[in-house]
BAMI-463920 format. One record per atom (N, C-alpha, C): x, y, z; residue in one letter. Coordinates in steps of 0.2 Angstrom, whole numbers, plus 5000, padded with zeros to 4 digits. Layout:
% residues N
XYZA
...
This chain:
% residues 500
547543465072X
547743525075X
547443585072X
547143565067X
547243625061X
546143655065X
546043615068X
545443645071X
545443665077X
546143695079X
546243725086X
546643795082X
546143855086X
546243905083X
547043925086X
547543975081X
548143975084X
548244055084X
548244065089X
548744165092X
549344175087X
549444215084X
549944265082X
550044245074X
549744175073X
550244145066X
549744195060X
549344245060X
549244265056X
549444345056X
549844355060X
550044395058X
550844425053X
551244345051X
551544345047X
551944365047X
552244405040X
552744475042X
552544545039X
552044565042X
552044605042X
552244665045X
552544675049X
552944695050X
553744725047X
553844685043X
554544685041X
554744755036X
553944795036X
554344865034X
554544935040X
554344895046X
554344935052X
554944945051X
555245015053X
555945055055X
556545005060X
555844975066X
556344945071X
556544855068X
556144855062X
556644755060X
557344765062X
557444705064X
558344685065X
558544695060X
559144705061X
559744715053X
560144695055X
560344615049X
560844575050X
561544595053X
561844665053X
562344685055X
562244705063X
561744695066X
561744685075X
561944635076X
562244625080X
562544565085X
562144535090X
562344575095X
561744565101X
561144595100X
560744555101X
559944575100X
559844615107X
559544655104X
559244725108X
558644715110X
558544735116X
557944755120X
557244765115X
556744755115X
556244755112X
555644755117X
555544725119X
554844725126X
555044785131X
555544775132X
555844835138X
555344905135X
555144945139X
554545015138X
554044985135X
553644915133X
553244915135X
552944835138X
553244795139X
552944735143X
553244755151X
553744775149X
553944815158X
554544885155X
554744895162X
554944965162X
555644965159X
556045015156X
556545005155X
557045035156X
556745055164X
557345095168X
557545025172X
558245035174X
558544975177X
558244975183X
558145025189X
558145035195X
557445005194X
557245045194X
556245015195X
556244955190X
556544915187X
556344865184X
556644825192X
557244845194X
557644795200X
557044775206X
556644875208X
556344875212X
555644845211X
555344835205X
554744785204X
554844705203X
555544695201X
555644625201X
555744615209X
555844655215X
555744625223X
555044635223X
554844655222X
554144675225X
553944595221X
553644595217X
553544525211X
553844475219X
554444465217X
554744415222X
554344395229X
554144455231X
554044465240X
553444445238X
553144435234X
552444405233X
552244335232X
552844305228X
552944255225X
552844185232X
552844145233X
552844075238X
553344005234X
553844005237X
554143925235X
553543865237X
553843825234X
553643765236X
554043695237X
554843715239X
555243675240X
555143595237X
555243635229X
555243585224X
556043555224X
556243505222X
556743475221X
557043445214X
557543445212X
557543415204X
557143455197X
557143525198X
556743555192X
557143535188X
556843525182X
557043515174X
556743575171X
556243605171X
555943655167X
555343685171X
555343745169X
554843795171X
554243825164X
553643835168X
553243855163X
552943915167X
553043985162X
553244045165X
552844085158X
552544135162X
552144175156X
552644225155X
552144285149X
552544315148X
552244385145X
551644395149X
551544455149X
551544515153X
551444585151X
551644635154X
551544595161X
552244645164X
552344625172X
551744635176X
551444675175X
550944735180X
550344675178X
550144615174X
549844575175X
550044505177X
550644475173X
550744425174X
551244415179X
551644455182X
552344455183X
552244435192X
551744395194X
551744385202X
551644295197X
551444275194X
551644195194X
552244175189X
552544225187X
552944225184X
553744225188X
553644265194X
554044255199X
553944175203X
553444185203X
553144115207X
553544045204X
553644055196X
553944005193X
554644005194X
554844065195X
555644055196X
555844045204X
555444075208X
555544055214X
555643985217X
555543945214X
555443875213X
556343845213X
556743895210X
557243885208X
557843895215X
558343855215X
558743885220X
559343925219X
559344005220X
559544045217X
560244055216X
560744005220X
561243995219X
561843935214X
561143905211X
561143835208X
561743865200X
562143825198X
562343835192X
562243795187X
561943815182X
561643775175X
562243805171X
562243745166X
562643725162X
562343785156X
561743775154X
561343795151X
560643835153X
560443885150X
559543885151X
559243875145X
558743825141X
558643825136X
558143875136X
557743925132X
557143995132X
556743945127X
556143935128X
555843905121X
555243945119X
555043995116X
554544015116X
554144015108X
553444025106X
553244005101X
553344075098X
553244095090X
553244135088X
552544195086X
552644255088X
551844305089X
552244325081X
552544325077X
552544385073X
552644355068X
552844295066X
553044265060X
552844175059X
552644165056X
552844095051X
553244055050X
553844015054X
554343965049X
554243915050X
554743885046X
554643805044X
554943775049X
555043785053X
555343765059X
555543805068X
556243825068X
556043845074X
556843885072X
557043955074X
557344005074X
557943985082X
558543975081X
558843995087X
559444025088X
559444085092X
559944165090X
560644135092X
560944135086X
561544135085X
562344175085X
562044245084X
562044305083X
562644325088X
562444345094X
562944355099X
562244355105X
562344385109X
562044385115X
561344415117X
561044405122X
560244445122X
560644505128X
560144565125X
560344625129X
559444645134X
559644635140X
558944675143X
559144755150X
558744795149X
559044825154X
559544825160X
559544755161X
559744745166X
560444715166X
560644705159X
561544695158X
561244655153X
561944625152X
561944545143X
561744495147X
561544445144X
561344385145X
561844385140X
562444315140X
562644285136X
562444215133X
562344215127X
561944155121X
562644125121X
562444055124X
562843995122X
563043985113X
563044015109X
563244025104X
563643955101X
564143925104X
564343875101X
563743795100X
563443805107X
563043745107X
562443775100X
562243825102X
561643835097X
562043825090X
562343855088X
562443805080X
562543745078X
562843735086X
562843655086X
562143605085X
561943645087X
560943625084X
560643645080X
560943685077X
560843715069X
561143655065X
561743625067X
562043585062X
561743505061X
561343505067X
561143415070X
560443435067X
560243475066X
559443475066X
559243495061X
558943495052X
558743535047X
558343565047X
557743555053X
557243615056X
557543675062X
558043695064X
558243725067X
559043775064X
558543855064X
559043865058X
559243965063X
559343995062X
559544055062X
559144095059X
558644145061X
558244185055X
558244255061X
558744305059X
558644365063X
557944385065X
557544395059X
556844445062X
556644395065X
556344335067X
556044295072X
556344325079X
556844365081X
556944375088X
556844435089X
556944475082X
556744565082X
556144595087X
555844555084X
555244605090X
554544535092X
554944495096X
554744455101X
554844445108X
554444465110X
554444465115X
554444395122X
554344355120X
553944305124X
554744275127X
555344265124X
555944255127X
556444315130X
556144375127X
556344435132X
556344435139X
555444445140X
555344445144X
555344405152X
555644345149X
556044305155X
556544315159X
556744355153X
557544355156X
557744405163X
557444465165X
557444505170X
557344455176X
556844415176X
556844375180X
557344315184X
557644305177X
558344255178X
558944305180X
559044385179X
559344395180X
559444435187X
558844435190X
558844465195X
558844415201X
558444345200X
558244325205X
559244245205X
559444255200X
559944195200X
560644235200X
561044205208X
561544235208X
562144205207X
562144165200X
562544175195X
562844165190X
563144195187X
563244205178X
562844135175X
562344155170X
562344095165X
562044085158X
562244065155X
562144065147X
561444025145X
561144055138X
560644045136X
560544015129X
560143985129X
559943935121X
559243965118X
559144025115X
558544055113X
558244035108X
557744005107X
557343965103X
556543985102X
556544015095X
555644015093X
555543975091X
554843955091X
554643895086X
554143935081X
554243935076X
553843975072X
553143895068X
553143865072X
552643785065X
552343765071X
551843735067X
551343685072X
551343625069X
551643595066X
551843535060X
552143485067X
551843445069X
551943415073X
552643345071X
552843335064X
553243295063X
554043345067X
553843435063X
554243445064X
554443475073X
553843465077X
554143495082X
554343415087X
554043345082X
554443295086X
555243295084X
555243325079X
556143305077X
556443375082X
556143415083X
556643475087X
556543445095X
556043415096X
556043395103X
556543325105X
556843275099X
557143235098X
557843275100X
558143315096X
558943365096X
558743365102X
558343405105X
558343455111X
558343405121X
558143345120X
557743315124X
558443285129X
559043245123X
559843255127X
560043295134X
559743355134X
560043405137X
559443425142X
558843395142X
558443385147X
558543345153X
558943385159X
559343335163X
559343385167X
559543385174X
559843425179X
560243465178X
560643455175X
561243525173X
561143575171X
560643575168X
560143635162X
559643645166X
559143705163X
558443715164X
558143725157X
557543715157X
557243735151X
556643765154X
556243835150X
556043875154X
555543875147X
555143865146X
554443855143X
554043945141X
553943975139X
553844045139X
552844045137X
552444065138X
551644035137X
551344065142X
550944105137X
550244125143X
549844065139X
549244075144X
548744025143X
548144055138X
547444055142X
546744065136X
546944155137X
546644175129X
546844235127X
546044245126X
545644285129X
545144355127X
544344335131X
544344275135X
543644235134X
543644285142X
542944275143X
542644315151X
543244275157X
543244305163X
543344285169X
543344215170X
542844195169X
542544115173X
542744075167X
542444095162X
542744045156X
543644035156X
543744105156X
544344085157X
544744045162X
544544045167X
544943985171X
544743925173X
543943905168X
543643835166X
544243805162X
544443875157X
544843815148X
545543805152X
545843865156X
546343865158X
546543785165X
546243765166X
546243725172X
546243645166X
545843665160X
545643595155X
546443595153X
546743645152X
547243665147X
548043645151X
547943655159X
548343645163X
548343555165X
547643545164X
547643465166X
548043425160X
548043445153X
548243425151X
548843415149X
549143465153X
550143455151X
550243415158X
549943415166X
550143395171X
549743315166X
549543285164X
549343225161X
550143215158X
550243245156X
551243225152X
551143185147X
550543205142X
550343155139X
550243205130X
550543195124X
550443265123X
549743255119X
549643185117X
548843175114X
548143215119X
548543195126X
547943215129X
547743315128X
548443325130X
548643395129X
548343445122X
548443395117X
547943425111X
547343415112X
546943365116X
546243345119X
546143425122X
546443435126X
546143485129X
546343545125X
546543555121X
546743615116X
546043625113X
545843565110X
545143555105X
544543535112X
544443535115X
543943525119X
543743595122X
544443635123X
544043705124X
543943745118X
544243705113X
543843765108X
543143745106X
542943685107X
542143665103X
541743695109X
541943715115X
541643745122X
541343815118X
541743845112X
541543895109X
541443955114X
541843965118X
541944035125X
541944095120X
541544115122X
541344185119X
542144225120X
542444265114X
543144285115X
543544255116X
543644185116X
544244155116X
544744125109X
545244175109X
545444145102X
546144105101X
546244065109X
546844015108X
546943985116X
546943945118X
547043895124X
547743925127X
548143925124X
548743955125X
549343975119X
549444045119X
549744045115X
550344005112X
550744005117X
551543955115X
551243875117X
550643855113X
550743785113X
551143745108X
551443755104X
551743735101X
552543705104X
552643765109X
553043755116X
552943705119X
552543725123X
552243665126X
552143595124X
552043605118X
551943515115X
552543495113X
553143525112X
553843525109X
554143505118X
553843535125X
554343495128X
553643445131X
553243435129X
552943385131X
553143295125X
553243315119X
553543265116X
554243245119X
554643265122X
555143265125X
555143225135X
554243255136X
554443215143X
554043155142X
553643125139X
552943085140X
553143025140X
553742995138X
554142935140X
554742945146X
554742985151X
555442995152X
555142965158X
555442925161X
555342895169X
555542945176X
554942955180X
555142975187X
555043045186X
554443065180X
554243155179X
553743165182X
553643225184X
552843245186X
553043325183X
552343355182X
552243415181X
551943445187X
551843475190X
551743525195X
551643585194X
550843605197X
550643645194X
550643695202X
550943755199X
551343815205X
550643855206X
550643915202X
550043965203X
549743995196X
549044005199X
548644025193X
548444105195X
548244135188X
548044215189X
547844215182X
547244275182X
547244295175X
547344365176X
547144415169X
547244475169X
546544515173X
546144455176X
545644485179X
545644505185X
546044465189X
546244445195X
546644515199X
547044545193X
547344635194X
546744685197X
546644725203X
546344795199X
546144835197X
546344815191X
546244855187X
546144815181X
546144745180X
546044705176X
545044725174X
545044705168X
544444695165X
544244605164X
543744625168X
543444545168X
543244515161X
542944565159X
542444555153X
542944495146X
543644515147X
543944505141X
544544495145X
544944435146X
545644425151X
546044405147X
546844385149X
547244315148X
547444265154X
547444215153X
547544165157X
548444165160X
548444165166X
549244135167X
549444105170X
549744045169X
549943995173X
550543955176X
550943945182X
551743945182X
551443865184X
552043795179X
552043755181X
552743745182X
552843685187X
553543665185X
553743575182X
554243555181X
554443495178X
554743475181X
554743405187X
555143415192X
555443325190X
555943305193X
556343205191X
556043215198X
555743155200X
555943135206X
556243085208X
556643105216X
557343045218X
556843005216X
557542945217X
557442865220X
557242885228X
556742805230X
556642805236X
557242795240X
557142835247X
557842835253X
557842765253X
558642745253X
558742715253X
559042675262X
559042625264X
559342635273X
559842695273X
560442685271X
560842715274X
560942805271X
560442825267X
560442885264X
560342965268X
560442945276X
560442995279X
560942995286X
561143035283X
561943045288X
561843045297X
562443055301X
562343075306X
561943135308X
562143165306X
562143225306X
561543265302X
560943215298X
560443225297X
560043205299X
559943145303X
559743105310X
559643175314X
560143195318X
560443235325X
559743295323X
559843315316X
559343395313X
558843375313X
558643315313X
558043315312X
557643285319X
558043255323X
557943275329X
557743315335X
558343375333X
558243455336X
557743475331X
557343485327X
556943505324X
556343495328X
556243405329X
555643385333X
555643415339X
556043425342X
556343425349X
556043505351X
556443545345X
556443615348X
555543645346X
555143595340X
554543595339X
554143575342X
554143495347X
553843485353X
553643555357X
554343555362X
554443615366X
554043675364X
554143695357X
553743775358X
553243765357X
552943715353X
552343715352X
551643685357X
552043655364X
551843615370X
551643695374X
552243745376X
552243795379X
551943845378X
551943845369X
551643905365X
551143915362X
551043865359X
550543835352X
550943865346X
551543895346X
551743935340X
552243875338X
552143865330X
552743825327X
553443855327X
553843835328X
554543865324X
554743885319X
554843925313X
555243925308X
555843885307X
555843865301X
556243815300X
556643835292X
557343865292X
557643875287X
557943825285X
557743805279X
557643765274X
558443765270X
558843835270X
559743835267X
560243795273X
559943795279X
560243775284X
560543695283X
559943645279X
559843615278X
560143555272X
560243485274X
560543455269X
560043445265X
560243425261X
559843415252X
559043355253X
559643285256X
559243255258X
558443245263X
558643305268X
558043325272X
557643365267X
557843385262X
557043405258X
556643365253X
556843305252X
556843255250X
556043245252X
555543235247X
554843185249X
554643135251X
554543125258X
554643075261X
554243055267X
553943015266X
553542975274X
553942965281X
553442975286X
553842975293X
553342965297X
553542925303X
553142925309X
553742945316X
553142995320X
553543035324X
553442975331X
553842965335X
553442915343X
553742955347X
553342975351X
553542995361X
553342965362X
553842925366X
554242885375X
554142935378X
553742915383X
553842945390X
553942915397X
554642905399X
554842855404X
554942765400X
555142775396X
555242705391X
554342675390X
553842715390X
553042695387X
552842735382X
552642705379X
552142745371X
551642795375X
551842885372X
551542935373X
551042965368X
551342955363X
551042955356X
551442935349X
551042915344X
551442895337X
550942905333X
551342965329X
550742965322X
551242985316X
551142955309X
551442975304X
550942985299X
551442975291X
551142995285X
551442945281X
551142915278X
551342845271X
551642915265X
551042955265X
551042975259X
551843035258X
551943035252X
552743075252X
552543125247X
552243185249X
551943245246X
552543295252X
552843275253X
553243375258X
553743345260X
554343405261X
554843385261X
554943355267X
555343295269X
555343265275X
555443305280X
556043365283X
555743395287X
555143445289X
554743465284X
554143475287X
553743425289X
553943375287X
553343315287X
553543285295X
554343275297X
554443265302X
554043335310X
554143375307X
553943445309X
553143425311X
552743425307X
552043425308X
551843335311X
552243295310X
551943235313X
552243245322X
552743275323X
552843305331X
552343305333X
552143355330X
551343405334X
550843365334X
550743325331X
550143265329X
550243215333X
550943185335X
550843135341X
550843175348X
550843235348X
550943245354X
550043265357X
549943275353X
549043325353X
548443285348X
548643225344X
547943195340X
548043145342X
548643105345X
548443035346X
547743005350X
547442995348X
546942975350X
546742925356X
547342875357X
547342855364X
547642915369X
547742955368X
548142995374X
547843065376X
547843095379X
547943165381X
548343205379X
548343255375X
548843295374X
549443305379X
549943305375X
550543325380X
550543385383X
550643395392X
550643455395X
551543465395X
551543525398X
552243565400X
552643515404X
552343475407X
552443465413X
552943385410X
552943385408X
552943305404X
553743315400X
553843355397X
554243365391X
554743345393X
555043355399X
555943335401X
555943245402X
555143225402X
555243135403X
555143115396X
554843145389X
554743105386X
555543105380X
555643055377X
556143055371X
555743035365X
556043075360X
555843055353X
556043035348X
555642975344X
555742925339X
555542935333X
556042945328X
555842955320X
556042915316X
555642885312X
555342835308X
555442855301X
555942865297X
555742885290X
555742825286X
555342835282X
554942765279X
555142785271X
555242705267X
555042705260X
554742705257X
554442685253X
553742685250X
553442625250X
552842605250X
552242535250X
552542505246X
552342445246X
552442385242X
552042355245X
551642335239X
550842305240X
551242225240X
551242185244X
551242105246X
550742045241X
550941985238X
550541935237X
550541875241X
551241885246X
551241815250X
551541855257X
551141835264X
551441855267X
552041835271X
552441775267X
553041755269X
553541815265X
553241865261X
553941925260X
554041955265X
553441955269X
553641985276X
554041975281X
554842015282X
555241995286X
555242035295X
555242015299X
554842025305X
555442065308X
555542135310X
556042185311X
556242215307X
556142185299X
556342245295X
555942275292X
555142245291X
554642265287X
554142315290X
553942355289X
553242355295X
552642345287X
552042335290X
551542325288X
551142365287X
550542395283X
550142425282X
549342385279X
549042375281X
548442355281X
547642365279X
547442365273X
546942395271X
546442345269X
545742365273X
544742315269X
544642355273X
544142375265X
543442385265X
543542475268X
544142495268X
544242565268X
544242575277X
544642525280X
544742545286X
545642515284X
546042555287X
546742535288X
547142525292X
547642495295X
547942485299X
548942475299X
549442495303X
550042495302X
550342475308X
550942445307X
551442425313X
552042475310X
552342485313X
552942505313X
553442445312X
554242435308X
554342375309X
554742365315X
554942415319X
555142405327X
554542375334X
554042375328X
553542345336X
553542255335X
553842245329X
553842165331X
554542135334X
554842175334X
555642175340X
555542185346X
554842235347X
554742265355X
554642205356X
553842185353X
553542145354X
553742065358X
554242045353X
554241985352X
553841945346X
553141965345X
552541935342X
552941895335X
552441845335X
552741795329X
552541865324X
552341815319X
552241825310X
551441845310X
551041805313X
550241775314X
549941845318X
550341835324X
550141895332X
550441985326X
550841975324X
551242025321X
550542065315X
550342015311X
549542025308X
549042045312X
548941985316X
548241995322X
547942045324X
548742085329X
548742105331X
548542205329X
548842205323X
548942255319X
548042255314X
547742185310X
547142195309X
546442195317X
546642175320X
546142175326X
546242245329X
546942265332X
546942325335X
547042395332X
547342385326X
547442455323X
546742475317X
546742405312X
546342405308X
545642415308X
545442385317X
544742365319X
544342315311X
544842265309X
544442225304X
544342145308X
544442145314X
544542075318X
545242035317X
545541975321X
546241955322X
546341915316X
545741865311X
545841845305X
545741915300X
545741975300X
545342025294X
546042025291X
546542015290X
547142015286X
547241985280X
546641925282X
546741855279X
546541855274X
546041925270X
545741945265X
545842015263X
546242035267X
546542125265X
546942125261X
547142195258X
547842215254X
548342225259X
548642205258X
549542195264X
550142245259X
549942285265X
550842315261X
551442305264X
551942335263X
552442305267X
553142375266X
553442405272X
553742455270X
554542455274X
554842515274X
555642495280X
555542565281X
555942565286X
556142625290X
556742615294X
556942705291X
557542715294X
557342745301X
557542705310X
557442715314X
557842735318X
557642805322X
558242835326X
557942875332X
558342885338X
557942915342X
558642955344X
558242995352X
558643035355X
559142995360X
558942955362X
559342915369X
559942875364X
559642845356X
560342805352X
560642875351X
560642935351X
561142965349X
561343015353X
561242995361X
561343045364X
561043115364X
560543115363X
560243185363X
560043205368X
559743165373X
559043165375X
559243125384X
């Protein structure tokens, strides 16, 4: 690491004869960033934190564990930085928010966590968990209490406006610098710290990206810098620290400031089962206005998300059947008569309908196949994915004619939610009603539902045949040397429930 250039650690303390150092007789730490990372009037800090928001795009993430969230002035960074919180569901209560940010003003042997009393920002106290933090002062002999590490740092300030505007409500904080780049010492604080990386908490990563290099360079090292942490891997993540330095970008003098951050929760995820990082929105300081291309910072909002277990058969109620029915139903209809999608609010909605998940939509019309088209793949939450395979069986199937107006009160609709693949060795796994099939040579593919070998009748043989011959176009033997997956689905329609 020692050939990866590092932002801030040479400026030491030099500071410590400035007028404004903390003195140990403060309690609650005082506002520091406020006039000049953003404003320190409350109102117009309220009204630029809506403005930021109204900008911002969710992604109807599920299961965050952590955010990686920049932390410069607003007027540049503060539209991905919303974008990371947006991510959040603003009603949600944490037990905890852990703040982890690197240190811009000082040097320690470890890492500083404010034990003191509370953090103060324009916009009211944030209350510092205080009990648990000593409580990691006492478990950890790199994690100690040093007031000036929080004195005039900004990189954990500056998140908080954000948490307190956009979360409605109350919640305590674990603020944490890391003043070292000694990697023994930030496995042992990622060790203390990792327990707590769970659901019930958030931890919120504080890190701009590349400091000073041009425009375009800047979002080369920045995109290497980012591949790295979505790798979850932290050798590779030092890879890309040292790769964009020997790129030698003219102006560039750090990949990302709080990597030390970043590598302290990256020792903490890169064995942890069922993680992905996800990468939300990118902007530099170029990208403003009034930004100077010539010389930027990079800003980057990831998030840290667990992913469920696959749906399981019975993991969807009546009552999430019924929604997701009238969802297709009322999206056929308008989009048959209109071409316009419906809005679909996402609060109205059970948990499990935002769940990642595959689905194949069928229109019956007058008891015969109108159209059937899905998605294996589980990248969106099941109800949009339900939402947009509607419109795809009704207008792409390609044996049919799009659906006219005229049609609508004959057909009933069939949804399909599926588990995920499971690649086959013998095809005696395959059980006939409960499995459907998916079918892959030579990059042509093909899929049964597993309701069509119960329409059907079809043996085991015909149930293959007929799915490599007619779906796959690889011929009636082409299974007999393909890849065989094998998957379930929970299957429901409008006529078993009454709907329709």
């Amino acid at each position: 690491m020692n050939k990866i250039k590092i932002f801030g650690m040479a400026l030491l303390m030099s500071w410590l004869s400035d007028s404004t150092a903390f003195s140990q007789a403060e309690v609650d730490r005082q506002p520091y960033a406020a006039g000049k990372f953003y404003t320190a009037d409350p109102s117009q800090l309220t009204q630029e934190l809506k403005s930021l928001f109204g900008k911002a795009k969710g992604h109807d993430l599920q299961n965050i564990l952590a955010l990686i969230s920049p932390h410069a002035g607003y007027a540049y960074s503060g539209e991905v930085a919303a974008t990371a919180y947006k991510q959040l569901d603003p009603n949600r209560q944490y037990d905890n928010i852990f703040l982890i940010g690197s240190s811009h003003t000082m040097y320690l042997d470890g890492a500083s966590a404010y034990s003191a009393g509370n953090y103060i920002t324009p916009l009211g106290e944030v209350q510092v968990n205080t009990k648990l933090v000593k409580q990691l002062i006492d478990e950890n002999k790199y994690i100690s209490f040093i007031p000036q590490a929080h004195a005039r740092e900004h990189s954990l300030e500056n998140q908080l406006p954000f948490l307190q505007y956009y979360l409605k409500k109350p919640f305590r904080i674990v603020p944490i610098i890391i003043g070292t780049d000694n990697e023994k010492i930030l496995k042992s604080i990622a060790a203390t710290l990792k327990p707590y990386l769970n659901e019930k908490n958030l931890f919120v990563i504080s890190s701009d990206f590349s400091h000073y290099p041009g425009y375009n360079d800047a979002r080369k090292a920045d995109t290497v810098t980012a591949g790295g942490i979505i790798s979850n891997d932290p050798e590779k993540f030092k890879e890309a620290l040292l790769e964009n330095s020997e790129k030698h970008y003219p102006g560039l003098v750090t990949s990302a400031c709080g990597h030390t951050s970043l590598l302290t929760l990256l020792y903490m995820t890169h064995n942890m089962p069922d993680v992905k990082y996800v990468p939300l929105k990118y902007m530099n300081s170029g990208d403003v206005s009034f930004g100077d291309k010539s010389r930027v910072v990079g800003y980057f909002a990831l998030a840290l998300v667990k992913e469920k277990d696959p749906p399981s058969e019975d993991f969807l109620t009546l009552e999430d059947k019924k929604a997701l029915l009238f969802i297709a139903r009322e999206t056929l209809e308008e989009y048959i008569n209109t071409k316009q999608i419906p809005d679909i609010d996402p609060s109205d909605l059970s948990e499990d309908l935002k769940v990642h998940s595959g689905a194949f939509v069928t229109l019956n019309k007058d008891g015969n196949l109108r159209g059937c088209i899905g998605r294996f793949i589980a990248n969106e939450p099941l109800y949009q994915v339900v939402q947009q395979m509607t419109i795809a069986a009704a207008t792409q199937d390609y044996r049919f004619m799009p659906v006219m107006p005229s049609e609508l009160s004959h057909i009933d609709i069939e949804i399909s939610v599926l588990t995920p693949l499971k690649k086959i060795n013998s095809i005696n796994e395959i059980k006939l009603g409960r499995d459907g099939i998916y079918i892959v040579k030579n990059g042509k593919t093909g899929t049964f539902l597993p309701q069509v070998a119960e329409k059907t009748g079809w043996s085991l043989e015909e149930f293959l045949g007929h799915c490599a011959r007619d779906k796959a176009g690889i011929g009636w033997d082409g299974w007999k040397d393909a890849e065989i997956f094998t998957y379930q689905a929970i299957v429901f329609d409008e006529k078993e429930l009454g709907l329709h």
